[in-house]
C-alpha positions as CSV (number, residue, x, y, z in Angstrom):
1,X,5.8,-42.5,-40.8
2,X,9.3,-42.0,-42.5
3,X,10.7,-40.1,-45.4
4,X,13.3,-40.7,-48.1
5,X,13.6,-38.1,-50.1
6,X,16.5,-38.9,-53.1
7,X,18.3,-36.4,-55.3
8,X,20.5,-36.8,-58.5
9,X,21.0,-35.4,-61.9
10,X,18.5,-37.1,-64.4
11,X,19.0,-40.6,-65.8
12,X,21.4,-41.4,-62.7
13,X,19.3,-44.4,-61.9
14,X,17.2,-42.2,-58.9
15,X,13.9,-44.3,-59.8
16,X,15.7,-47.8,-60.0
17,X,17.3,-46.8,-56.5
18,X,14.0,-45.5,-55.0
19,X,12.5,-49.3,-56.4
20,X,15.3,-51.3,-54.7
21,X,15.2,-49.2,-51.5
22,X,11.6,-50.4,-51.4
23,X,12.1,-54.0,-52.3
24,X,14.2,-53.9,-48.9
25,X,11.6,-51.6,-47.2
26,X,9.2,-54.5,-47.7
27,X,11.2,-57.2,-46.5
28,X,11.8,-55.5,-43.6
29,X,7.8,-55.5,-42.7
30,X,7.3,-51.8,-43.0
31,X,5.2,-50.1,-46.3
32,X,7.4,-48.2,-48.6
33,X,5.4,-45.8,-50.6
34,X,6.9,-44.7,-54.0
35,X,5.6,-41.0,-54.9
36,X,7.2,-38.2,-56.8
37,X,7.0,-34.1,-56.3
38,X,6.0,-34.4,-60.3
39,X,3.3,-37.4,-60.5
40,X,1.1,-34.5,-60.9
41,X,2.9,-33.4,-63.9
42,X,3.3,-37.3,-65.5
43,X,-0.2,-37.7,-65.0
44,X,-1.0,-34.4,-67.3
45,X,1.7,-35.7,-69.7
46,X,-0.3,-38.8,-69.9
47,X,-3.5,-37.0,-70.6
48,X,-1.9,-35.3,-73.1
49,X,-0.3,-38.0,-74.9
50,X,3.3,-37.2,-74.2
51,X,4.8,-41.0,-73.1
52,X,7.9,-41.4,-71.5
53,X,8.4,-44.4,-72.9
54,X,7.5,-43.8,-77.0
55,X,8.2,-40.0,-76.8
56,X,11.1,-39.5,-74.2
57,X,11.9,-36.3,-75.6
58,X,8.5,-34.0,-76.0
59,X,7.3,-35.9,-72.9
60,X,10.5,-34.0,-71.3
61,X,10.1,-31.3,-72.8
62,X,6.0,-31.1,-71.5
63,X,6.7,-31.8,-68.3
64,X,9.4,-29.4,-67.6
65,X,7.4,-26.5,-68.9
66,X,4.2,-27.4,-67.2
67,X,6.3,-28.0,-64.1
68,X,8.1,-24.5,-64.3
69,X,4.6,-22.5,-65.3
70,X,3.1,-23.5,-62.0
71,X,6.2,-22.8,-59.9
72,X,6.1,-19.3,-61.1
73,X,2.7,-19.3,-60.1
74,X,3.5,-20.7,-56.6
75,X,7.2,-22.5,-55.9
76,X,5.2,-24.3,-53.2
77,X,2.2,-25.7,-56.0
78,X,3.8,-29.5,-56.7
79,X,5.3,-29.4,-53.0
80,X,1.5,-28.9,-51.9
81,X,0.1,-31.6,-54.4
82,X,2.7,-33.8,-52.6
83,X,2.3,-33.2,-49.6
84,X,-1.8,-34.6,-49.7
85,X,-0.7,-37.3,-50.5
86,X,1.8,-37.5,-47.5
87,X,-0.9,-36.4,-45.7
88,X,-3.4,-39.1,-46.8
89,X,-0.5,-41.8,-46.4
90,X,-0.2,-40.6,-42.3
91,X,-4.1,-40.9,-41.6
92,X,-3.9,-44.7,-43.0
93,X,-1.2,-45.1,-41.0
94,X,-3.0,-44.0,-38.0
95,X,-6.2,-46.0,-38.9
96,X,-3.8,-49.2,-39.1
97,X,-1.9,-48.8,-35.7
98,X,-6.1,-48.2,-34.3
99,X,-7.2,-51.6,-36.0
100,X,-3.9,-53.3,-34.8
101,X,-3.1,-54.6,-37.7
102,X,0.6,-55.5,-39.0
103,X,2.8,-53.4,-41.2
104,X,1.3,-50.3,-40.4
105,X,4.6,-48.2,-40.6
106,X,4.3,-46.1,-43.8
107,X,7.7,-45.2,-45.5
108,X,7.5,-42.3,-48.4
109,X,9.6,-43.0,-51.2
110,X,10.6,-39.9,-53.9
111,X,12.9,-40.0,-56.3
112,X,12.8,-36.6,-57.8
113,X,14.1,-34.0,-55.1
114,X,15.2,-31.2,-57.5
115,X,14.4,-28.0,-55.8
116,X,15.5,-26.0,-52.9
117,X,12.1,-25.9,-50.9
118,X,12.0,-30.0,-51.9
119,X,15.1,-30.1,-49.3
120,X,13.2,-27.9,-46.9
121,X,9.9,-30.0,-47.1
122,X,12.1,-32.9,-46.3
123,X,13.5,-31.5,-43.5
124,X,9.9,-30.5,-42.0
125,X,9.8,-34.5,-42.2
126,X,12.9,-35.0,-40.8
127,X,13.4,-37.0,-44.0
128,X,16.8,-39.5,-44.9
129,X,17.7,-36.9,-47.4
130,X,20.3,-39.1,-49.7
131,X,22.2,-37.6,-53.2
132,X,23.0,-39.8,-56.1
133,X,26.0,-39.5,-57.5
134,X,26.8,-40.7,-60.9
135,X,30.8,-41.1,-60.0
136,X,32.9,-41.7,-63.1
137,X,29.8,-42.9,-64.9
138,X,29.1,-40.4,-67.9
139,X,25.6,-39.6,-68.1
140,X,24.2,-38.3,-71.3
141,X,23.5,-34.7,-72.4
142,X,21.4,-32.1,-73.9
143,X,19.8,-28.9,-73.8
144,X,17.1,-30.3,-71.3
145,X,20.1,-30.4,-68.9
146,X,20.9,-26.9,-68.7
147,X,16.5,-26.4,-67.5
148,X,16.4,-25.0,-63.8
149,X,15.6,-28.4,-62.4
150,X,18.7,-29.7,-63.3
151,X,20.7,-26.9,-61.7
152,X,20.7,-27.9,-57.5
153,X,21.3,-31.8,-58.4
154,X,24.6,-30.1,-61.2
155,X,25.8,-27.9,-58.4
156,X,25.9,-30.9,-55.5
157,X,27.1,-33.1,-57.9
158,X,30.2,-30.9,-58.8
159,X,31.0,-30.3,-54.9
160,X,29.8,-26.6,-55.3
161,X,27.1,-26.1,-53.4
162,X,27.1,-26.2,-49.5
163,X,23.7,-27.8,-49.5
164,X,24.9,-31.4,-49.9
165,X,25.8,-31.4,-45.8
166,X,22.0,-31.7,-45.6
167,X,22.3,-34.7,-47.0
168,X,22.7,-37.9,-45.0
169,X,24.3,-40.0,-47.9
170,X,26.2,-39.5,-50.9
171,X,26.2,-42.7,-53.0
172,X,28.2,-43.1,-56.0
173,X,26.0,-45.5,-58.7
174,X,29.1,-46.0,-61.3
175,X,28.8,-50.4,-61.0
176,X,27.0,-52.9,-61.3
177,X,23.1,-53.0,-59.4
178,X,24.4,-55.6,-57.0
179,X,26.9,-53.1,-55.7
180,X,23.7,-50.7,-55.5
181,X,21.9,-53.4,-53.4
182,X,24.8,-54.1,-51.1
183,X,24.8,-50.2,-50.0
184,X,20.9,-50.1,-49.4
185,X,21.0,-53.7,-47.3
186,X,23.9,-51.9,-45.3
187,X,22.0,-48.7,-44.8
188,X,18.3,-49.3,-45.0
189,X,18.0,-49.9,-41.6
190,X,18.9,-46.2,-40.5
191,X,17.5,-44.8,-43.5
192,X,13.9,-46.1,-43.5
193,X,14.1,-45.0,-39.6
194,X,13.6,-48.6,-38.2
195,X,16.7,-47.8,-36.5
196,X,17.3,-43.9,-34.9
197,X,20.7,-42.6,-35.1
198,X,19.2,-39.6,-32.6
199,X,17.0,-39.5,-29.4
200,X,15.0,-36.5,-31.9
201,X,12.8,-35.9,-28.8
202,X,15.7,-34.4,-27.2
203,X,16.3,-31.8,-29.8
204,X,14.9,-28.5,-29.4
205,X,15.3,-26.9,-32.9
206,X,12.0,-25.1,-33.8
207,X,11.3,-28.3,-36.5
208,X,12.0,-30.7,-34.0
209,X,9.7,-28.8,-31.2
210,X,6.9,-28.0,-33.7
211,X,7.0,-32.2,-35.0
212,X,6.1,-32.6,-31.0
213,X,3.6,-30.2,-30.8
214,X,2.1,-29.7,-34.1
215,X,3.5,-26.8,-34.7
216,X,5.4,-26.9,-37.9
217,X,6.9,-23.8,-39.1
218,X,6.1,-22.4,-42.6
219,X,8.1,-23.8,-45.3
220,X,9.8,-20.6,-46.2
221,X,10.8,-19.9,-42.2
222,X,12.2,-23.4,-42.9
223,X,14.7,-21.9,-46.5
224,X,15.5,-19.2,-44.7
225,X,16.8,-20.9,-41.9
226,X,18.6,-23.6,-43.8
227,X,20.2,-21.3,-45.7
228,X,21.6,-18.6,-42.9
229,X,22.7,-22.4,-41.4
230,X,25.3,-22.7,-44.2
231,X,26.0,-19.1,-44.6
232,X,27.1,-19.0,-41.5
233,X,29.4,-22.1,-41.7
234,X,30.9,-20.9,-44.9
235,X,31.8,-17.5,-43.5
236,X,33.1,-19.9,-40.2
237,X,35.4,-22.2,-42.8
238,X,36.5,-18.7,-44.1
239,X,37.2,-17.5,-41.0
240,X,39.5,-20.6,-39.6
241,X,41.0,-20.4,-43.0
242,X,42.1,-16.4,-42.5
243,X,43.5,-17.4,-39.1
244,X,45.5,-20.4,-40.0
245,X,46.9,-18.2,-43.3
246,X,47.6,-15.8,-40.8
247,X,49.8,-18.2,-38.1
248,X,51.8,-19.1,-41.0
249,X,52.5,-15.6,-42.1
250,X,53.4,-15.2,-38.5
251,X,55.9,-18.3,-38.6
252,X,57.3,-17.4,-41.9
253,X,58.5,-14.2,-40.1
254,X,60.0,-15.8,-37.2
255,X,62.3,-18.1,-39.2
């Protein structure tokens, strides 16, 4: 089974992408699976009444504060919910591959990575972890865009947070949908994992080694360690930086 996991600031076309990268999925004779971190949430909203089609706005407004009441709960609630699902998509799998039957290979689909331990869930997966970027498309506003889940998705989109070199791709959706499709038939290939850019079984990083063995580490080993990742590189850049200013104090000296 393989992950794509897609990030974006809202109403950059993540759910029209998602659709399109499974049309292609499907052509290529694996199952794509579209799911989101907050079906959960929709589903309420439904219940409720709140529709994202006749009431945009309080179905917004619903899910955004039902979403951020459980994740004070527990940050790890919706990733759970999700991750059932995930699990119950890999058993199918397996009961496919033991009745031989065609078009086993499962790909998950989400369109809605917004948070921090989303990322790090993806990379437990070793999930095609790709950003949306609206380019010089202006996208519309409101107060709903200053809520927390738009933060990560602002930040990476504005170049200011380290966190977008965990991404695999950075795809700029500012023309036409054909333009959109053209990227995806170029890239689906790697992305959807029928073809491996990395032997992974030679790669002893403690996600790697626990994928082996069954051994996954706990999500929050997982933050922590993809966060000190790009400390570290920050304080390396800053580093190289000090030393170069400080070669061409040196030559400015000599001359």
């Amino acid at each position: 089974m393989n992950m794509i996991l897609i990030a974006g600031r809202a109403r950059v076309g993540k759910t029209t992408f998602a659709k399109l990268i499974a049309e292609q999925i499907f052509k290529m004779g694996q199952t794509p699976i579209l799911l989101s971190f907050a079906d959960p949430i929709k589903e309420e909203a439904k219940r409720k009444g709140y529709s994202k089609e006749h009431t945009p706005e309080k179905h917004r407004e619903f899910c955004q504060e039902l979403g951020e009441q459980k994740r004070s709960e527990d940050s790890d609630y919706w990733i759970r919910k999700f991750d059932d699902k995930v699990k119950s998509a890999q058993t199918q799998e397996q009961k496919d591959i033991r009745d031989k039957k065609k078009y086993w290979e499962r790909v998950i689909i989400a369109d809605d990575c917004r948070y921090l331990n989303e990322i790090a869930y993806g990379t437990l997966y070793s999930a095609t972890m790709l950003f949306l970027s609206s380019g010089k498309r202006k996208l519309t506003t409101g107060n709903w865009r200053k809520h927390k889940s738009e933060e990560l998705a602002t930040s990476l989109e504005a170049g200011l947070n380290p966190l977008i070199k965990s991404f695999n791709g950075i795809i700029c959706n500012d023309k036409t949908i054909e333009e959109l499709q053209k990227i995806i038939k170029n890239n689906i290939s790697v992305w959807s994992g029928a073809v491996i850019e990395c032997e992974k079984e030679e790669c002893n990083c403690h996600v790697c080694k626990g994928r082996r063995d069954g051994t996954l580490p706990p999500l929050e080993e997982v933050i922590e360690n993809l966060m000190d990742l790009f400390t570290l590189d920050d304080l390396k850049n800053e580093e190289e930086k000090d030393r170069d200013d400080e070669e061409e104090d040196t030559d400015d000296s000599d001359s």
